[in-house]
C-alpha positions in Angstrom: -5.1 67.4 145.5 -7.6 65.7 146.9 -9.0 62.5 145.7 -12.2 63.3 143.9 -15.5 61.6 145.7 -17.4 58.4 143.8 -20.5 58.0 144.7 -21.2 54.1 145.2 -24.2 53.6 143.0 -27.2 52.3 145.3 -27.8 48.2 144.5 -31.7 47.4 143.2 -33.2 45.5 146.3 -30.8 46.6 148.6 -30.2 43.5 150.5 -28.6 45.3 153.7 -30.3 48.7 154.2 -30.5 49.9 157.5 -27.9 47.4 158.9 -24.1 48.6 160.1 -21.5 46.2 160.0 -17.9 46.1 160.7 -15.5 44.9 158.0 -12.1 44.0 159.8 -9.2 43.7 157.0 -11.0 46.0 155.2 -8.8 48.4 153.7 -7.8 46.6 150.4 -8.5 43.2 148.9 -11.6 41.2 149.4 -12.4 43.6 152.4 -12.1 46.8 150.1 -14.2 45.0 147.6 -17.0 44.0 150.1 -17.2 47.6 152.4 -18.2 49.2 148.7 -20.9 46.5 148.4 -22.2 46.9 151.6 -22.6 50.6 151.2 -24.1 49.5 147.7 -26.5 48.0 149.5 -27.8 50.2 152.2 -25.5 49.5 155.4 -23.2 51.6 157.7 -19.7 50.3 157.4 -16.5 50.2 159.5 -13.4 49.6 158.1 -11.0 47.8 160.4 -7.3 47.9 159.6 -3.8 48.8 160.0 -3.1 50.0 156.4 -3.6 53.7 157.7 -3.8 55.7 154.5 -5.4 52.7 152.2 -8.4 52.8 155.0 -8.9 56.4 154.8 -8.5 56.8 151.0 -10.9 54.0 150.7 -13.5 55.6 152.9 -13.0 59.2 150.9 -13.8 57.2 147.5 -16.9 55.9 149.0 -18.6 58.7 150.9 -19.1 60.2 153.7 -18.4 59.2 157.5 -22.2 59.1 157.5 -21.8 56.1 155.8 -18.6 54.5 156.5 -15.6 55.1 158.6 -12.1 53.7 159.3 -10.7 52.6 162.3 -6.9 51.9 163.1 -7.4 48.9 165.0 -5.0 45.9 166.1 -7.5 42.4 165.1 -5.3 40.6 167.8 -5.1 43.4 170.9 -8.1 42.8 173.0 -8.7 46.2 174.1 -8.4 47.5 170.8 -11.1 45.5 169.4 -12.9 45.9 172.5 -12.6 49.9 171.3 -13.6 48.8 167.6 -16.9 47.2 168.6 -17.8 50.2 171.1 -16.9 53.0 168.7 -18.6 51.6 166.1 -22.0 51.2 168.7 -21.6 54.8 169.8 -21.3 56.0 166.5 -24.1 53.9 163.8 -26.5 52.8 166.8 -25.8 49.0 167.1 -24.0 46.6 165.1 -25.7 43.7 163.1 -22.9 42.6 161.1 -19.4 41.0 162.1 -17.3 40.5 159.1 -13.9 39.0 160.4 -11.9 39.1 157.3 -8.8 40.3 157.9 -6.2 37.3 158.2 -2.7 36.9 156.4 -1.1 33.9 154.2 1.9 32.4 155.7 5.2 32.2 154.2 7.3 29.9 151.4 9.0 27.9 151.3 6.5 25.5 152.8 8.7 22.7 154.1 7.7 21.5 158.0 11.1 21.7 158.8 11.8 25.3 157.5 8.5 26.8 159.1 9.9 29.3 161.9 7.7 28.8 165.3 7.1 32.8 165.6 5.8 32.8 162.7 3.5 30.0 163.2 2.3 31.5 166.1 2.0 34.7 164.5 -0.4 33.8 161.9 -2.1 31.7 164.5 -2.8 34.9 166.5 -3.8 37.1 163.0 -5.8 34.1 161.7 -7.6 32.9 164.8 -7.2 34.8 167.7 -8.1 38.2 165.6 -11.4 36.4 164.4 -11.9 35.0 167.8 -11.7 38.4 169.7 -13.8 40.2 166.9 -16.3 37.6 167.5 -16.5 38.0 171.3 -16.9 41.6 171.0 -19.4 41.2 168.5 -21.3 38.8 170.4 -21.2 41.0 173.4 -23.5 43.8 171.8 -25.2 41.2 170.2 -26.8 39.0 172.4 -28.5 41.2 174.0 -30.1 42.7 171.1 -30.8 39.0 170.0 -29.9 39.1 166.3 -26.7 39.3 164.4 -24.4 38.4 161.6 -20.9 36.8 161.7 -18.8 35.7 159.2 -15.6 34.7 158.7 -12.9 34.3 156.0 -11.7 30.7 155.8 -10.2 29.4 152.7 -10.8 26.4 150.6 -7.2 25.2 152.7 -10.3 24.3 155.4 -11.7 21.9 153.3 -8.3 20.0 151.7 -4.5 19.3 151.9 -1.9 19.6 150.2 -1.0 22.3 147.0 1.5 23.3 149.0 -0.2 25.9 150.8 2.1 27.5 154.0 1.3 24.7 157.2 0.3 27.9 159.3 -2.4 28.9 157.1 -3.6 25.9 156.2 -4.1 25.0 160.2 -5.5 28.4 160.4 -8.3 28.1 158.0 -9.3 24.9 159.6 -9.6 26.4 163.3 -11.7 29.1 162.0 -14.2 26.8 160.7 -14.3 24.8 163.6 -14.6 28.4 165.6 -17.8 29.0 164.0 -19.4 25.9 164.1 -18.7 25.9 167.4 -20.0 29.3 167.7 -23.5 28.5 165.8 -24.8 26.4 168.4 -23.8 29.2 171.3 -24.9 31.9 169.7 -27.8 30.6 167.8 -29.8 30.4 171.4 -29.6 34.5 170.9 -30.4 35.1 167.5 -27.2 35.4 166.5 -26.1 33.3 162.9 -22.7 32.3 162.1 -20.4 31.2 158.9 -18.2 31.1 156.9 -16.8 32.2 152.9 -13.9 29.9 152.0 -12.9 31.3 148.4 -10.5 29.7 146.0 -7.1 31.8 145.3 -8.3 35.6 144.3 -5.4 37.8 143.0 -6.1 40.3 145.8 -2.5 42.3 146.6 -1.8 40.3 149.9 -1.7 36.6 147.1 0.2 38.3 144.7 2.9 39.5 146.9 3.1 36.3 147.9 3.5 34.3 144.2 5.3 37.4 143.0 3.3 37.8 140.1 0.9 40.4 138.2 -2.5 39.5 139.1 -3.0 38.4 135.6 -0.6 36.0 135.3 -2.0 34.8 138.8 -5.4 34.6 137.7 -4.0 32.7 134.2 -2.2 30.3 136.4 -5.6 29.7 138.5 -7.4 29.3 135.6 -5.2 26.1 134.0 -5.6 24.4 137.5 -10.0 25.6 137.7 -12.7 23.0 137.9 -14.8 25.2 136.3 -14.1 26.8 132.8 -15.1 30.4 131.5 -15.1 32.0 135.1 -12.9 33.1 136.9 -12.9 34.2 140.4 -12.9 37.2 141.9 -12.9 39.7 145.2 -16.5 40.5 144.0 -17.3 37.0 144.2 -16.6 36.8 147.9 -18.1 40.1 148.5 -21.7 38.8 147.0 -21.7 36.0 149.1 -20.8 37.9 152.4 -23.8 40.2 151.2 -26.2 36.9 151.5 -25.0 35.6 154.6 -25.3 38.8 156.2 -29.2 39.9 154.8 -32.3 39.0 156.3 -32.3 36.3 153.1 -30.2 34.2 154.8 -32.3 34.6 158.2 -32.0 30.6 158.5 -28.6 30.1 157.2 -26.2 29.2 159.9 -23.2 27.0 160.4 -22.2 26.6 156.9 -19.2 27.2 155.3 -19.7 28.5 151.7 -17.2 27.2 149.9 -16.8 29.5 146.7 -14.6 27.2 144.8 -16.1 26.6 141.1 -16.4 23.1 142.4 -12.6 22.5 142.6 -12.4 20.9 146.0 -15.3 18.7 145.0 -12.7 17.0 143.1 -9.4 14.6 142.3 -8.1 15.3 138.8 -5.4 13.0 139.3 -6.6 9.6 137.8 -8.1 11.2 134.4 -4.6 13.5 134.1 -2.4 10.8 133.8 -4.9 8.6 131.6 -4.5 11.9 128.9 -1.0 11.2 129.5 -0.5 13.9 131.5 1.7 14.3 134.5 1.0 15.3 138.2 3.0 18.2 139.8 
């Protein structure tokens, strides 16, 4: 039987109407989360992704290909993104929004000398050359139409060590930021704004495949280590702040990397811990 239709209820002020955007990693998680917002708020969206029949069943729940669309595409094969961008062009008009999302974690154990080198470069190419090619296609319709959006998915891991986060990802997360703040300056003299979301850990499938738990024992276990209390953090969050970077509200917004963090890399609970006589992992 076929999955029954859900209308995505229209947003008051729609922040993006009009606009098309491509969403790469957009078949589950954060991406999921943030094609339904965009729709939500007036734009065309693409769905970029390998997860074949998640991409499709998320595009059926939404509406219709008037609206959005999935694409099977490869973030780290040049031609194929080259195919994304045009596709997407020939389809919706133009294309004012870049969202290169899509990335993967690493792997445990964490230890340097445990960390196999394909897989390092592997999530090298996923985390940084996938966002790097989505960008160059991007700015290539871009430019010329002086005005556009990119944003990337970094991590908090781009603003701190340590926590035992997988080496790869970690070094990916930072070369992303440094990608776009490179790429401001470039792509400013066109129009063309770029940034960055760097969320805190989200209970999205991909995270908690990797810690092997439910999502709420995740979210339980983020919650003990949070900054700040009553909150806690979800796909949604990320998905709102994408929405501002890519409106017309953020028209002078560029450069930045939004860390959405509840303030937790803003500080060192060490020192006070072990003054309550606690102890330090």
């Amino acid at each position: 039987m076929a999955p029954s239709l859900v209308t995505v209820p229209a947003v008051p002020g729609r922040r993006l109407e009009g606009k098309v955007a491509i969403i790469t990693g957009g078949a589950s998680g954060i991406g999921a989360t943030t094609a339904r917002l965009f729709v939500g708020h007036g734009a065309k969206v693409v769905i970029a992704d390998l997860q074949d029949e998640l991409g499709q069943s998320l595009c059926e729940e939404i509406g219709s290909k008037e609206v959005i669309t999935y694409v099977h595409c490869d973030m780290t094969d040049d031609e194929q993104v080259k195919d994304l961008v045009d596709t997407t062009v020939a389809n919706y008009g133009k294309l004012d929004i870049m969202y290169n999302n899509a990335g993967v974690p690493g792997d445990f154990p964490n230890a340097l000398l445990n960390v196999e080198n394909e897989r390092f470069k592997k999530v090298m190419d996923i985390n940084v050359y996938g966002p790097y090619l989505g960008a160059k296609h991007a700015a290539r319709v871009m430019i010329p139409a002086k005005k556009g959006s990119i944003i990337f998915t970094a991590s908090v891991s781009s603003v701190i060590g340590g926590h035992d986060v997988p080496h790869p990802y970690a070094a990916s997360k930072h070369a992303v930021v440094g990608l776009a703040k490179n790429l401001c300056l470039e792509l400013g003299q066109h129009g063309i704004r770029v940034n960055c979301v760097s969320p805190y850990v989200i209970a999205s499938p991909m995270v908690t495949k990797l810690f092997g738990m439910e999502a709420n024992q995740l979210e339980e276990m983020i919650s003990q280590t949070a900054t700040l209390k009553g909150a806690v953090l979800k796909a949604e969050d990320v998905a709102h702040a994408a929405v501002y970077l890519a409106s017309d509200e953020a028209s002078y917004i560029s450069g930045i990397n939004l860390v959405i963090d509840g303030g937790y890399t803003t500080t060192n609970p060490a020192l006070p811990t072990i003054l309550r006589g606690g102890k330090i992992p």
